[in-house]
LUMDOLUM-948452 format. One record per residue: residue in three letters; z, x, y of N, C-alpha, C in turn. Coordinates in pm, whole numbers, padded with zeros to 5 digits, always signed. Layout:
alaZXYZXYZXY...
//
This chain:
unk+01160+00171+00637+01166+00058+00730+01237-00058+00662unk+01333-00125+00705+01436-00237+00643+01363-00355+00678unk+01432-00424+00643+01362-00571+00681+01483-00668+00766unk+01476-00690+00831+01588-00757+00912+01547-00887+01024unk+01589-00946+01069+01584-01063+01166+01474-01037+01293unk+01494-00914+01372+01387-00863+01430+01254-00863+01386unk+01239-00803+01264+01141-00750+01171+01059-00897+01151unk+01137-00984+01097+01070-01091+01054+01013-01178+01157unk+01073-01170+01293+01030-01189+01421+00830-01172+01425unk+00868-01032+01456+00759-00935+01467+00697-00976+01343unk+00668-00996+01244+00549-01032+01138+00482-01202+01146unk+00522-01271+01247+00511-01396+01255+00363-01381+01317unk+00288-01490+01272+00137-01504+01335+00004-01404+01300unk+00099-01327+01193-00030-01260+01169-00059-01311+00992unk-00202-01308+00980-00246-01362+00855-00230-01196+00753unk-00157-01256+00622-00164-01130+00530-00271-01103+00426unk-00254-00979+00342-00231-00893+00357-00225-00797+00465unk-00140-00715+00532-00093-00638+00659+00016-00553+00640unk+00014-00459+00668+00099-00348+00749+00144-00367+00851unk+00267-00364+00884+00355-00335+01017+00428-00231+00992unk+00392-00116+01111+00421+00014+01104+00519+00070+01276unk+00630+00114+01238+00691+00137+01320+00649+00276+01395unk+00605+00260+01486+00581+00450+01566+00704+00502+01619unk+00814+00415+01615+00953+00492+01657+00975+00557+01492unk+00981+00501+01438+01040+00616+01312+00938+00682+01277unk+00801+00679+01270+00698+00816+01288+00777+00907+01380unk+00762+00911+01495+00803+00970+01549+00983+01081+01549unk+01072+00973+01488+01193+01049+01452+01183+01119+01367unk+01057+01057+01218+01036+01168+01163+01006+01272+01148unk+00927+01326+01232+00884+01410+01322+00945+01525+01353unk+01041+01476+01418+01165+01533+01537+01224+01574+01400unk+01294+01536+01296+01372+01547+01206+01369+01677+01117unk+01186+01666+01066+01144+01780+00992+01117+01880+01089unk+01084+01881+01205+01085+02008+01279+01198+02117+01283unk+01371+01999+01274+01415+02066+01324+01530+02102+01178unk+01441+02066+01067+01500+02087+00928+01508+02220+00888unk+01425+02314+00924+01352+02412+00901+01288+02503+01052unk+01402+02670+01059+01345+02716+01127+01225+02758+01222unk+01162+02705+01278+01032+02709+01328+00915+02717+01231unk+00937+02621+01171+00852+02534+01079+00733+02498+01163unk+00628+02479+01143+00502+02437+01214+00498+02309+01147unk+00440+02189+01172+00458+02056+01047+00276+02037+01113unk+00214+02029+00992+00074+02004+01007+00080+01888+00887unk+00061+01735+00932+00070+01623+00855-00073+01655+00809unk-00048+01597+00659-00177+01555+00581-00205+01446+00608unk-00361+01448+00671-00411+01296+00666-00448+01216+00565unk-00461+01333+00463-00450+01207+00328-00427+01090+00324unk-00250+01121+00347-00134+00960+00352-00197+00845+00403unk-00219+00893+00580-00248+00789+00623-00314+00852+00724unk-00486+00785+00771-00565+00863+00827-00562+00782+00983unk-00525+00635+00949-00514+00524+01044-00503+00652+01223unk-00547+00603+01289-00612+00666+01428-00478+00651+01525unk-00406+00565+01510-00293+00533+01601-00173+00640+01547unk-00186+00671+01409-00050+00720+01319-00119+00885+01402unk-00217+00885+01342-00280+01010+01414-00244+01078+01567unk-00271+00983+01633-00268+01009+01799-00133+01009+01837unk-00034+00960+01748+00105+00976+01792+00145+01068+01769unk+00087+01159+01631+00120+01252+01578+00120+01398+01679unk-00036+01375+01751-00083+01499+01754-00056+01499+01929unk+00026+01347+01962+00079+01390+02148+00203+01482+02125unk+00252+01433+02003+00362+01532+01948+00378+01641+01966unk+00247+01730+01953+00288+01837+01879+00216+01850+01801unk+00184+01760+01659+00156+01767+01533+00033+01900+01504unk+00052+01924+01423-00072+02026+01350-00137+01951+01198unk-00198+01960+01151-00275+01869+01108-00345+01966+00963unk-00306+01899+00860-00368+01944+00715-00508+01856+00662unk-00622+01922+00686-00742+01803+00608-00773+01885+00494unk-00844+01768+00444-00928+01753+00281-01081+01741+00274unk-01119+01705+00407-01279+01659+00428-01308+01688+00581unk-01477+01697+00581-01538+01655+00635-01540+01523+00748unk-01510+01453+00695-01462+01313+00748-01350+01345+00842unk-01227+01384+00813-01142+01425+00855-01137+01537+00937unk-01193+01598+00965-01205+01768+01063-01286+01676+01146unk-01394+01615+01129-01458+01537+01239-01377+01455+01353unk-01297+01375+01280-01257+01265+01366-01117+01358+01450unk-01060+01448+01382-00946+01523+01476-01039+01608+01562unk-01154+01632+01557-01261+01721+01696-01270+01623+01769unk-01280+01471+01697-01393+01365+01784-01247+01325+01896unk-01118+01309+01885-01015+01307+01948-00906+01414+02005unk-00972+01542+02037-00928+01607+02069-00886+01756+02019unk-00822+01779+01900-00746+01843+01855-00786+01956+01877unk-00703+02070+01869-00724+02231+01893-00759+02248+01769unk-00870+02343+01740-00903+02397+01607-00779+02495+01543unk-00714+02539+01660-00602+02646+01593-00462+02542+01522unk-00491+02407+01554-00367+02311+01475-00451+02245+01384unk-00531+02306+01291-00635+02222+01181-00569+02322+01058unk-00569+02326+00951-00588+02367+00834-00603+02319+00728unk-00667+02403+00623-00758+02298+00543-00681+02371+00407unk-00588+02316+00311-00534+02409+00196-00578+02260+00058unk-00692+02234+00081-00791+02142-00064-00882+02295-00086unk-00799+02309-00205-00895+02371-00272-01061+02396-00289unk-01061+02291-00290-01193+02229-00344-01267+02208-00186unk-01389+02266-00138-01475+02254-00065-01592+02255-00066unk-01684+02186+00000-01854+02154+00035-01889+02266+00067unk-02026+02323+00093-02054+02430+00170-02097+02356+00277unk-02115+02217+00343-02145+02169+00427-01990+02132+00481unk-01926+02138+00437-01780+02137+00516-01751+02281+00587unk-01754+02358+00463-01740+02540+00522-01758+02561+00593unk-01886+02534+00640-02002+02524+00766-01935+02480+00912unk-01930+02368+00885-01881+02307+00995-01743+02405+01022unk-01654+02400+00933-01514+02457+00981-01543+02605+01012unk-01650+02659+00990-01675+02789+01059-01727+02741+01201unk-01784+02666+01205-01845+02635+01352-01744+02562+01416unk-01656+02549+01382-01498+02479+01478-01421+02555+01498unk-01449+02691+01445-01345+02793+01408-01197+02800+01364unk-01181+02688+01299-01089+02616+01213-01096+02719+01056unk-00958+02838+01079-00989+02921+00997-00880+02939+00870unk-00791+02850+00875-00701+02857+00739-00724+02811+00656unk-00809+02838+00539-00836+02810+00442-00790+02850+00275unk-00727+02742+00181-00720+02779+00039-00781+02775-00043unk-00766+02863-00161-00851+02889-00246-00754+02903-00372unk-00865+02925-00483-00751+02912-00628-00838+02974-00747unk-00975+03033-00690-01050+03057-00798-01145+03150-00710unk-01230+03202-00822-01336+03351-00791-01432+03265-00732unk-01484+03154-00779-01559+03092-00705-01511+03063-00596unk-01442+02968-00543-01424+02958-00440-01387+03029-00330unk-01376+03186-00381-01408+03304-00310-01559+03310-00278unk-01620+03318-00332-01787+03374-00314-01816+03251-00253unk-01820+03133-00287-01827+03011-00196-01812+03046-00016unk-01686+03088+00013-01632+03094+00141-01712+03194+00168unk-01710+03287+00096-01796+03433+00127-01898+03397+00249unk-01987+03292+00117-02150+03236+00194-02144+03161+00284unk-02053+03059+00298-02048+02972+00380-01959+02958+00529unk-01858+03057+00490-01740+03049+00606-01663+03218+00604unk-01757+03296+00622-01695+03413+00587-01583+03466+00692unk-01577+03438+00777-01507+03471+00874-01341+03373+00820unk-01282+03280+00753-01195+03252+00701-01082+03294+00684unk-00966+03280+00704-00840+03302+00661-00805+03272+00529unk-00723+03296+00396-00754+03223+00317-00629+03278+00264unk-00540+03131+00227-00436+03132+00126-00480+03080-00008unk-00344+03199-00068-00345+03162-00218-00257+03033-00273unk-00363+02920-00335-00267+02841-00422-00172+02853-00524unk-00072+02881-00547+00052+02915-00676+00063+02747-00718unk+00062+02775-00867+00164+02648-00978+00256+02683-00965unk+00328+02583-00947+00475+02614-00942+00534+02444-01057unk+00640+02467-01066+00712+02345-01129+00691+02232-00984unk+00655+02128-01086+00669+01945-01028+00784+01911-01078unk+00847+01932-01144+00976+01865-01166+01039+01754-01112unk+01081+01682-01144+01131+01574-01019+01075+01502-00946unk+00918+01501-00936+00852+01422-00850+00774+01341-00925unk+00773+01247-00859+00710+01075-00899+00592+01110-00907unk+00537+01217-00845+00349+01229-00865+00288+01361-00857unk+00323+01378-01011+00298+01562-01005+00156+01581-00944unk+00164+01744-00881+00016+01730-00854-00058+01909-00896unk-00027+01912-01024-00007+02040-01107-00164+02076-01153unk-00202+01975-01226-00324+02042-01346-00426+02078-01252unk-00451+02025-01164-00589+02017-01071-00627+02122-01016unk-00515+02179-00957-00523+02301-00843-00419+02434-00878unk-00430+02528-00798-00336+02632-00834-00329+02717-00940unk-00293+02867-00911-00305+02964-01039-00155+02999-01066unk-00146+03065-01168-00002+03115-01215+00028+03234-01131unk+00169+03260-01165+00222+03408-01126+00078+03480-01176unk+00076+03482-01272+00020+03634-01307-00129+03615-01296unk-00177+03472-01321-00304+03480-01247-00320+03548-01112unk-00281+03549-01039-00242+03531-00858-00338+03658-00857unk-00270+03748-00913-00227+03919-00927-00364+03976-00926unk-00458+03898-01023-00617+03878-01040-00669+03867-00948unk-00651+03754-00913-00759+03670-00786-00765+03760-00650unk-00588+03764-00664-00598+03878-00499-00671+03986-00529unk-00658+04042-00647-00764+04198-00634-00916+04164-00609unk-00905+04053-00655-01072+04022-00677-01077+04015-00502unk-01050+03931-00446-01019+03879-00287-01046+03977-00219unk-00974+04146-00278-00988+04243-00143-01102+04289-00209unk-01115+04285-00314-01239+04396-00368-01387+04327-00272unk-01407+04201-00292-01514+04103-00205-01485+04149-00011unk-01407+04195-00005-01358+04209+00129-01316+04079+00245unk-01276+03960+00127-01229+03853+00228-01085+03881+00289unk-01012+03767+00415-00915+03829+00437-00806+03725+00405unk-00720+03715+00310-00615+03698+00251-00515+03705+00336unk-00447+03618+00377-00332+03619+00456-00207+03541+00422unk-00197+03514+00313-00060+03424+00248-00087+03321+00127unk-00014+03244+00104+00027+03150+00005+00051+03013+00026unk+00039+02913-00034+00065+02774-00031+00095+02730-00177unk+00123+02644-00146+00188+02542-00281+00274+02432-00296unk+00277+02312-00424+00303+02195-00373+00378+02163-00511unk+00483+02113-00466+00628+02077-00547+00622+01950-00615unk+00473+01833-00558+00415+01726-00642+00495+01634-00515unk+00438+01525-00503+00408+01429-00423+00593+01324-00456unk+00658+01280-00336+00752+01238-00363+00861+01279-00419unk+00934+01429-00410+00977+01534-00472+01185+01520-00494unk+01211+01465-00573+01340+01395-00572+01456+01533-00580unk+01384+01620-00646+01429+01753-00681+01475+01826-00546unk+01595+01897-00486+01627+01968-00335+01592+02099-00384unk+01608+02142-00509+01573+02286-00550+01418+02314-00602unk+01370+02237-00529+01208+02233-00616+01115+02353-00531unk+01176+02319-00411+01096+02430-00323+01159+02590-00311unk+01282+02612-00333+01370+02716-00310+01298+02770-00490unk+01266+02695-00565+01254+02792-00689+01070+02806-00671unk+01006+02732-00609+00897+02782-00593+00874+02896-00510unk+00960+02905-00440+00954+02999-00335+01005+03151-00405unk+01068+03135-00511+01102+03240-00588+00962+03309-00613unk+00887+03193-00718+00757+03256-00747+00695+03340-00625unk+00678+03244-00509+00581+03307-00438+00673+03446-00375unk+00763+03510-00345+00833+03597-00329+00765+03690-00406unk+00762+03646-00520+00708+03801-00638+00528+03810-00600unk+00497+03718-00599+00341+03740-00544+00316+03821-00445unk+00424+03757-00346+00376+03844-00222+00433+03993-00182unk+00518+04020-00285+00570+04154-00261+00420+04228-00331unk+00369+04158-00457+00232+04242-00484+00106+04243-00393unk+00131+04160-00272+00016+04192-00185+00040+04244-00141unk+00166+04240-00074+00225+04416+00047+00200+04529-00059unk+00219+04528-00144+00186+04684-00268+00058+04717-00251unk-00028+04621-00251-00180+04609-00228-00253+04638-00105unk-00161+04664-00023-00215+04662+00111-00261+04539+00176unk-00226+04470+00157-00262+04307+00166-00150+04247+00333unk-00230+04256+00432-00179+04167+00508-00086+04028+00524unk-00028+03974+00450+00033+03890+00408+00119+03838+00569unk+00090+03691+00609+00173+03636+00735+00235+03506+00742unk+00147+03418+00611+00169+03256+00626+00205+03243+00521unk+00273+03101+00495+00332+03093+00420+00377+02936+00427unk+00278+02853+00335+00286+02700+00343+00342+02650+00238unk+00461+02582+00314+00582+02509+00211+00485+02362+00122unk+00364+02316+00153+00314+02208+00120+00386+02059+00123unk+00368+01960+00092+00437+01846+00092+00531+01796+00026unk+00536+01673-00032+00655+01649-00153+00784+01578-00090unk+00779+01615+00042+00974+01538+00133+00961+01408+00076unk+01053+01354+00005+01005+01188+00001+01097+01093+00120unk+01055+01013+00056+01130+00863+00143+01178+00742+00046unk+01302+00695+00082+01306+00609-00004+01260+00491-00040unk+01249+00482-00197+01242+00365-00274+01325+00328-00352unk+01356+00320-00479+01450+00297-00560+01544+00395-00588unk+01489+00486-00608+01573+00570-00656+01638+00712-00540unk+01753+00758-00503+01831+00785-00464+01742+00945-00446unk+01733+00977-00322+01628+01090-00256+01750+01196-00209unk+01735+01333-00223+01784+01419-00108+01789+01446+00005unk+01876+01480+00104+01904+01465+00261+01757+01562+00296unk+01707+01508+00358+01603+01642+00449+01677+01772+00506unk+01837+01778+00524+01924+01851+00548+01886+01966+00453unk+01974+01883+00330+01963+01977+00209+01857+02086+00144unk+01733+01988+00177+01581+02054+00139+01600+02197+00235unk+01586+02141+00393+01529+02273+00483+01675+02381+00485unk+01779+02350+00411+01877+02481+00423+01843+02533+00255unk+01788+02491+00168+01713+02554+00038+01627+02643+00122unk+01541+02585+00147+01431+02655+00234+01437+02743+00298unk+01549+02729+00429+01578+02845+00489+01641+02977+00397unk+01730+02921+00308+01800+03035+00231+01697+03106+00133unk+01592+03001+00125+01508+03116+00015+01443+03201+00081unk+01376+03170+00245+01284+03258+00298+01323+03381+00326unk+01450+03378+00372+01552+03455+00438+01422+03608+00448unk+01471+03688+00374+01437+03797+00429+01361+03858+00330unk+01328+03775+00257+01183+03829+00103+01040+03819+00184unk+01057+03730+00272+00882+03764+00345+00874+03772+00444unk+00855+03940+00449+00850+04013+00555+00699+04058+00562unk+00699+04100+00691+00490+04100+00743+00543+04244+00841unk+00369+04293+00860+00405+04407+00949+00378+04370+01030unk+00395+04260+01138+00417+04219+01269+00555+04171+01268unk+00589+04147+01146+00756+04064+01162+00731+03915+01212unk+00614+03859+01244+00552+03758+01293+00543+03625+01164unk+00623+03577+01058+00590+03505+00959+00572+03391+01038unk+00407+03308+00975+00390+03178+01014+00440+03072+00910unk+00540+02998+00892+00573+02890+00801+00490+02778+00862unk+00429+02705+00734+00400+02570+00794+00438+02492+00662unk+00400+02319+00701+00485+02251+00637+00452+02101+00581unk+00347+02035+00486+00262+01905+00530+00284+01835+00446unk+00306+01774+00535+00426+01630+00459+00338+01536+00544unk+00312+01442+00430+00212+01323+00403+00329+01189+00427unk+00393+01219+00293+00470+01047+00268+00600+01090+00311unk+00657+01145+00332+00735+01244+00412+00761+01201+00593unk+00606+01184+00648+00648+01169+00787+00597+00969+00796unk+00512+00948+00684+00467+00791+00754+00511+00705+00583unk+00554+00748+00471+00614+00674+00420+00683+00533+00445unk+00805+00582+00500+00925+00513+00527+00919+00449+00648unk+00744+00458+00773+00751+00344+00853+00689+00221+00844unk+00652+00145+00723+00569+00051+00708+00639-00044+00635unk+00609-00178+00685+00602-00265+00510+00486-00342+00525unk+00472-00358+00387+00354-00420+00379+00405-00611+00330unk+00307-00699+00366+00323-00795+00420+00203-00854+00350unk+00288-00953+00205+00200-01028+00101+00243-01127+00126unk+00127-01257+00058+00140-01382+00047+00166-01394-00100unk+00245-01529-00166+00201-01569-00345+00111-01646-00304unk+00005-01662-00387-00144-01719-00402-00114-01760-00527unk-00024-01754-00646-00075-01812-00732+00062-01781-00815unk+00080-01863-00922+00192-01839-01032+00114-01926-01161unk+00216-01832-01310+00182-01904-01380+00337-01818-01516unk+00303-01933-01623+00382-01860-01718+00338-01801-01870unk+00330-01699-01905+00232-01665-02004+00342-01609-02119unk+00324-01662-02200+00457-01618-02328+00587-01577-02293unk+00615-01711-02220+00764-01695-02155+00804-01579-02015unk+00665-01526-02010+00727-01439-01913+00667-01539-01789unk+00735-01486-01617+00693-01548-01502+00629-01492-01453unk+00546-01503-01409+00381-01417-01334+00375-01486-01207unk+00344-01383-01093+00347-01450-00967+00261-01356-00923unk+00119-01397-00836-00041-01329-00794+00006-01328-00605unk+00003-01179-00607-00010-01183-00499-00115-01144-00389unk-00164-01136-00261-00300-01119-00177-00336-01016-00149unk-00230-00903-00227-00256-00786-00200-00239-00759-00353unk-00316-00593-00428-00269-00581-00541-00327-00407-00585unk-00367-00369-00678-00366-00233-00710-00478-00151-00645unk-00593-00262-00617-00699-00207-00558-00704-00266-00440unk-00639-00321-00345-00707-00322-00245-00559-00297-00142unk-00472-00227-00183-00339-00204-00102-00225-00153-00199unk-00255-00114-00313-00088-00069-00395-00127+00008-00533unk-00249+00089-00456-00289+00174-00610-00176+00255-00697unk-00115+00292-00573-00045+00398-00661+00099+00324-00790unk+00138+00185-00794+00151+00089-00873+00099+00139-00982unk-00045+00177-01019-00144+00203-01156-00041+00343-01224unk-00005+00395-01152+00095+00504-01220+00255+00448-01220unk+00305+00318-01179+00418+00319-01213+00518+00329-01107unk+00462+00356-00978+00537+00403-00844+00590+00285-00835unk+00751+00306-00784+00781+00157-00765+00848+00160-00629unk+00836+00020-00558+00833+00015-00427+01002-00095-00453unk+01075-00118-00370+01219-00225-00303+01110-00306-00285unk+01104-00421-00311+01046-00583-00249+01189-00700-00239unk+01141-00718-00094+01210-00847-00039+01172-00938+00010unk+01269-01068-00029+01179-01196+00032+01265-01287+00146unk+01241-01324+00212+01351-01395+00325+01401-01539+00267unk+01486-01550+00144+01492-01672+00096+01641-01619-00001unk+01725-01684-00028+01825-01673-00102+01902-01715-00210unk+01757-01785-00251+01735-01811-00416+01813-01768-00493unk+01839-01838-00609+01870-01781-00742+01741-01650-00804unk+01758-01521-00846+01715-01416-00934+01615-01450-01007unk+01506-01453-01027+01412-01508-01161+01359-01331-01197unk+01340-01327-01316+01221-01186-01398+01109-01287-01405unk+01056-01159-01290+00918-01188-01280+00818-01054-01349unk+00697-01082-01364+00542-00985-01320+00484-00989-01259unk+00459-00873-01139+00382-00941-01019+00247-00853-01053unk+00152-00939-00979-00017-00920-01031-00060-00895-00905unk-00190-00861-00842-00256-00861-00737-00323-00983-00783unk-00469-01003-00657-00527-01129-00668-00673-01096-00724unk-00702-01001-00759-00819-00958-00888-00865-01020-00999unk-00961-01037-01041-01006-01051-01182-01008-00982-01280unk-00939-00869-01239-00893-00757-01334-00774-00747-01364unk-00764-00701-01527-00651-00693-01608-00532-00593-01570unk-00588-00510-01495-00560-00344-01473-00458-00383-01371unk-00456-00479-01239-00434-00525-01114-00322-00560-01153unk-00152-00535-01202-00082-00540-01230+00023-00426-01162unk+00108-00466-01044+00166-00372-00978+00336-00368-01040unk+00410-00479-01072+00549-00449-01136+00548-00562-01234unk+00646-00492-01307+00675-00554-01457+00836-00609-01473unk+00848-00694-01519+01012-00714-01545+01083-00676-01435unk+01027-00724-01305+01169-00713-01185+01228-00845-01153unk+01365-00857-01071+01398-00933-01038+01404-00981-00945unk+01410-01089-00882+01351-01161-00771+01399-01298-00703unk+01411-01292-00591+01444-01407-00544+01340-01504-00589unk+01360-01655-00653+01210-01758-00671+01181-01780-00573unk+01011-01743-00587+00919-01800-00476+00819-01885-00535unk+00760-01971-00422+00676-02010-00408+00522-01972-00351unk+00444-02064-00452+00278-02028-00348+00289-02072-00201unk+00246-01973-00122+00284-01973+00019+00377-01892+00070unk+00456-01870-00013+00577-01788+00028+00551-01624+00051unk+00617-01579+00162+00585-01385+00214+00653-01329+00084unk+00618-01184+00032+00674-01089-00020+00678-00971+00037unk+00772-00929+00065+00763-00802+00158+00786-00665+00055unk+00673-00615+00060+00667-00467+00017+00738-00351+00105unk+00856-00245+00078+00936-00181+00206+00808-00075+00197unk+00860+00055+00280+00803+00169+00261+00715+00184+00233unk+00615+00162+00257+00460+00151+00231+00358+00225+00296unk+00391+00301+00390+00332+00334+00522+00177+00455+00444unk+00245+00480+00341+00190+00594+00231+00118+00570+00094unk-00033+00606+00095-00094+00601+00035-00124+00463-00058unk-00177+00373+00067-00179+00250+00050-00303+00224+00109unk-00328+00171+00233-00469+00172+00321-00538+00302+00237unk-00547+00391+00251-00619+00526+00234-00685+00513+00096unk-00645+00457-00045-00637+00406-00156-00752+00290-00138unk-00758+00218-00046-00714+00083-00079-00910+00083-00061unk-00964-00047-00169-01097-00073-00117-01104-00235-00121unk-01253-00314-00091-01255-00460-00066-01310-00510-00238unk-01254-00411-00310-01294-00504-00476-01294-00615-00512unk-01420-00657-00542-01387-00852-00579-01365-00908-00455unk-01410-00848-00342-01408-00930-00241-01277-00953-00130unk-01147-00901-00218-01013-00863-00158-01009-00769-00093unk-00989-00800+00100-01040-00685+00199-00918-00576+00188unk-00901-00525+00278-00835-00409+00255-00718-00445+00407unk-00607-00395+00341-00455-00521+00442-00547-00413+00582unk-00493-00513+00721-00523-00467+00873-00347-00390+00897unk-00366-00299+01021-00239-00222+01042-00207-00272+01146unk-00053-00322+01161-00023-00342+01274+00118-00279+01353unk+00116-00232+01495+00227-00148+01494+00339-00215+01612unk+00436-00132+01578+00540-00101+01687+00558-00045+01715unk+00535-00041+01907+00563+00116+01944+00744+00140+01987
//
């Protein structure tokens, strides 16, 4: 989302910290990745952004829908959603979640370990269940490697274990790491999973789905690949290595910062300046904990200000009593003043969702355009 004369229109009268979120470019995004990738299914992670409006636009769409919780499978029942556009590929599950998603009959489920086989066993036996693969993060701003996922040759294990228990195994998932700058990141993961799944067809293994996971980015600083480029990797790797005995392959596809990234900015006040061993420090109303966590790793966001100042190197801070609350270092900047807006671009992603009222600093309100 740019910032332009309109834009600055539209942010007038509202008190900050805030989000202004465009639902026309949700929506193109949308349209875009659908049609990136051969009959791609796109089931957004609510992770990103769980906000109820980003949601409901999503799912008049079309949308199919990736959760992580409890919380989340609730509120897409409590508004509608078909259980057959739910899937759940977090590893990691409750047996009071299981539960429920057996009683919604919400049945795509991942796994990555023996436990979390016998888990599903007890709790959700009736389950679909893909395998998580490691694959290379390479290239992405926010690997998401150590946590989840087995190797090639782990895989090989788990599935025997899988049929020996008699669960039913029906494909693969995996994730290229969050913000994925790399166009070959998915075409070489897809290598891996190719060799996996030729050992489940050996196995007698039903094999049908097949989830590309997230990673599309949006821009910030640094110079991203066409969504073009990604889904003709994609297409060229699927081509004709995963084959099913219905001939029926389900691709799906969940992109978080990917579809609501690039419609937001977020919308700070300066509250405060000061100068501390020559450097310029400027506190702003929003900060690591209550709107710009992902800052704590280094993510860096375009900030603009509507003023045409001379350049100053600044450090910008949140408005915390904490040391930690430090979102950029050594950037450059139009001079502002206390009182003066800072506009954060692209924000739409993993910001609210992050965000809590620490020290009393609430958490920014969303506001949209339809």
């Amino acid at each position: 989302m740019t910032l332009n004369t309109d834009i600055l229109k539209e942010l007038e009268g509202y008190k900050s910290p805030f989000l202004l979120s465009d639902l026309n470019i949700l929506r193109d995004n949308y349209t875009k990745i659908k049609s990136s990738v051969k009959n791609v299914e796109v089931c957004y992670a609510m992770k990103a952004n769980d906000n109820a409006t980003i949601v409901k636009t999503l799912s008049n769409m079309g949308s199919s829908f990736e959760i992580s919780s409890l919380s989340e499978l609730n509120f897409l029942k409590s508004i509608g959603v078909e259980s057959s556009k739910i899937i759940c590929l977090n590893t990691i599950k409750s047996p009071e979640f299981l539960e429920q998603m057996l009683k919604e009959n919400v049945e795509v489920i991942a796994f990555d370990s023996t436990y979390e086989v016998d888990k599903i066993l007890t709790y959700a036996p009736n389950s679909k269940l893909v395998l998580r693969l490691v694959v290379s993060n390479e290239g992405s701003d926010w690997p998401l490697t150590k946590k989840f996922g087995v190797t090639e040759e782990e895989a090989t294990t788990l599935l025997k274990y899988a049929k020996s228990k008699g669960v039913k195994v029906i494909g693969l998932t995996f994730h290229v790491g969050s913000q994925c700058l790399n166009k070959d990141a998915w075409s070489n993961a897809l290598d891996i999973c190719s060799r996996v799944w030729q050992f489940a067809l050996q196995e007698k293994m039903d094999f049908n789905y097949l989830s590309l996971g997230g990673g599309l980015p949006v821009k910030h600083l640094k110079e991203i690949p066409e969504l073009s480029e990604i889904g003709q990797e994609i297409e060229r790797s699927i081509g004709s290595r995963f084959t099913t005995k219905s001939n029926n392959l389900r691709v799906t596809i969940e992109p978080g910062r990917g579809l609501v990234g690039n419609t937001a900015i977020m919308v700070s006040t300066v509250v405060g300046m000061a100068k501390r061993e020559k450097q310029n420090w400027i506190y702003l109303d929003v900060g690591v904990f209550n709107g710009l966590m992902e800052t704590i790793e280094k993510f860096e966001y375009k900030i603009e200000t509507d003023n045409k100042r001379k350049k100053v190197l600044y450090t910008v801070s949140g408005p915390s009593c904490d040391s930690v609350d430090i979102m950029f270092e050594n950037i450059m900047l139009p001079e502002v003043k206390v009182g003066e807006r800072l506009y954060i671009l692209n924000t739409g992603a993993y910001t609210t969702v992050y965000a809590s009222d620490f020290n009393g600093f609430g958490i920014p309100k969303m506001y949209f355009i339809n």
